[in-house]
C-alpha positions as CSV (number, residue, x, y, z in Angstrom):
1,X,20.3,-2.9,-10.7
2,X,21.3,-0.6,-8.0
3,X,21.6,3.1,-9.1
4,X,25.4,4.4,-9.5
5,X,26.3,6.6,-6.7
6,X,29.1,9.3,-7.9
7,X,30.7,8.9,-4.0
8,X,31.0,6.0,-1.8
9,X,28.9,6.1,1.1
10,X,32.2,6.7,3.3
11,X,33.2,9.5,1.4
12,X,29.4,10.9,1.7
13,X,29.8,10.2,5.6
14,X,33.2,12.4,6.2
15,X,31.3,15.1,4.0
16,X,28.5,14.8,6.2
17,X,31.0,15.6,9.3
18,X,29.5,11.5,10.5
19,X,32.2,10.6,13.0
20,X,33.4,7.5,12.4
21,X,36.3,7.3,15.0
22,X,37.1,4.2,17.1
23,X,34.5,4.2,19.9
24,X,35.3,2.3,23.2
25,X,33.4,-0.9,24.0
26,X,30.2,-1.2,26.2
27,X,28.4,-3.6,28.2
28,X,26.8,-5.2,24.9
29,X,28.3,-5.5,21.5
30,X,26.9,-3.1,19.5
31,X,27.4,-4.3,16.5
32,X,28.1,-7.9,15.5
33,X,29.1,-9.7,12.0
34,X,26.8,-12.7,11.6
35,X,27.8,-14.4,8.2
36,X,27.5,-11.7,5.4
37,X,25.0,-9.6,7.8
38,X,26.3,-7.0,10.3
39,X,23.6,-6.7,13.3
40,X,23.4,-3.5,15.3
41,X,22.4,-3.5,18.8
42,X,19.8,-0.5,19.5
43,X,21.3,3.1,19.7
44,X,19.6,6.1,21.5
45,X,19.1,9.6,20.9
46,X,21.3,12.4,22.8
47,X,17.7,13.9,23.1
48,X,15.4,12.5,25.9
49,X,11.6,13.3,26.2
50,X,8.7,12.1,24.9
51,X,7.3,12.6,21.3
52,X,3.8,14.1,21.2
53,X,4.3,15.7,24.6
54,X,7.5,17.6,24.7
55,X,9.7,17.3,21.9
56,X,8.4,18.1,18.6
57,X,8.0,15.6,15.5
58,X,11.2,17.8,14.2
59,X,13.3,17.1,16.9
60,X,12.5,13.7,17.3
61,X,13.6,13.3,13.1
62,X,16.8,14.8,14.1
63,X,16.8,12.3,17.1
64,X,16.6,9.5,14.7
65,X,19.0,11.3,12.7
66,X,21.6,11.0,16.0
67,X,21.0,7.2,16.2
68,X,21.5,6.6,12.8
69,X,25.0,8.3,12.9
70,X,26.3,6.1,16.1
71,X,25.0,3.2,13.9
72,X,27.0,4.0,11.3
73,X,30.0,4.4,13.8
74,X,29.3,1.0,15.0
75,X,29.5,-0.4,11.6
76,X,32.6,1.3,10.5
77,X,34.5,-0.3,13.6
78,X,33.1,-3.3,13.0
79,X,33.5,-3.7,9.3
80,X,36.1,-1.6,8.7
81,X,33.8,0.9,6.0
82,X,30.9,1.9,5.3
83,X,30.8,0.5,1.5
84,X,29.8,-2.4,-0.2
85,X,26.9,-2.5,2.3
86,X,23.4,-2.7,1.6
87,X,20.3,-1.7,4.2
88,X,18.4,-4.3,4.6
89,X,16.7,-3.4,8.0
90,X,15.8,-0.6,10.2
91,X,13.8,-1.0,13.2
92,X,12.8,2.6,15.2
93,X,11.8,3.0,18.4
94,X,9.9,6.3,19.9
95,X,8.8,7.5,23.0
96,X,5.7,8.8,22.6
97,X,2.9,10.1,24.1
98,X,-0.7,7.6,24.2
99,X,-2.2,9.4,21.5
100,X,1.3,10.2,19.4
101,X,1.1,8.7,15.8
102,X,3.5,10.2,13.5
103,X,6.3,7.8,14.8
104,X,6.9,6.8,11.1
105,X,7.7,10.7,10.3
106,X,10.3,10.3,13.3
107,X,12.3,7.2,12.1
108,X,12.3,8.9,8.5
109,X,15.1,10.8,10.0
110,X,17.4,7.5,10.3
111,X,15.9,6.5,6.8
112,X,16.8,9.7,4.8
113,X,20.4,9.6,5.9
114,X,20.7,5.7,4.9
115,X,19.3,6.7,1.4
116,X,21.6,9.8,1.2
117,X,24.3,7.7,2.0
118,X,23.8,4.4,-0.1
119,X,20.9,5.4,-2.6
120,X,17.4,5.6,-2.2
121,X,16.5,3.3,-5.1
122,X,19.8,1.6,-4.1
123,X,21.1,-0.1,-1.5
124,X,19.7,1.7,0.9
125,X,16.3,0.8,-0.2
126,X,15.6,-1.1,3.2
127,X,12.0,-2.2,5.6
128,X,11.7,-0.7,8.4
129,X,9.5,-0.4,11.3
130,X,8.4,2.7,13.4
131,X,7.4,1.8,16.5
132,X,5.8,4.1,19.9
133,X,6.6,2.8,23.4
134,X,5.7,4.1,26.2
135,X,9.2,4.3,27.6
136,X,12.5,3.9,26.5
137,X,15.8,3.2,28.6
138,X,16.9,6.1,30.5
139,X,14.2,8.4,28.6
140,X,15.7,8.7,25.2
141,X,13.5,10.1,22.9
142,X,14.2,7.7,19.8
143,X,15.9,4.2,19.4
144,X,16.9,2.9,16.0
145,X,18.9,-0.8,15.6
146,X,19.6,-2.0,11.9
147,X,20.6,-4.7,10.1
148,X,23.1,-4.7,7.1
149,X,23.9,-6.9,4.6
150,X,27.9,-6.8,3.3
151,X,27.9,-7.3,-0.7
């Protein structure tokens, strides 16, 4: 039995400052219902650069931090809110330099806010992978996509 949270995950958003305006639509959806599940397309970082190089594991958290936050965005237009969801899946992606290995210490920045939000014991007790490439589109630092299941 999920743990009771005392606010709903919205309300934890707006106290967060999370902007959860209407954003205007891209190339590619990014974020699609598909029965109960709402699938987000990858979102990247404001920071470019590449981790173990020239941006700091601490920057790259708050990278992952970023893309979690436009994720959340993208949920809230498509779903409406940002409750009765639970994280099932997170998948990071990190730019990082050949011998870079603390890319699961990056994505834990897009993890922490999900359990903040819905619960770490919760509904936002989700998998996850935390990935290193050795490039990312237009030299983002971090890309996060996720998966959500609406309860």
């Amino acid at each position: 039995m999920a743990t009771t949270i005392s606010m709903s995950a919205e309300q934890k958003a707006k106290e967060l400052g999370i902007d959860l305006s209407p954003q205007e639509a891209g190339y590619l959806n990014l974020c699609i219902r598909s029965g109960n599940q709402l699938i987000t397309s990858g979102h990247v970082s404001d920071l470019k650069g590449v981790l173990g190089k020239d941006v700091t594991v601490e920057q790259g958290y708050e990278a992952a931090k970023n893309c979690c936050e436009k994720i959340l965005r993208s949920v809230h237009d498509t779903h409406g809110t940002l409750d009765g969801l639970k994280v099932v899946k997170l998948l990071g992606c990190v730019y990082s330099a050949p011998d870079f290995t603390d890319q699961h210490l990056v994505i834990n920045g897009a993890s922490d806010l999900l359990h903040e939000l819905y619960g770490k014991d919760g509904d936002g007790y989700h998998a996850r992978s935390a990935l290193g490439f050795a490039a990312l589109p237009t030299g983002v630092a971090v890309e996060v996509e996720a998966v959500f299941e609406i309860l």
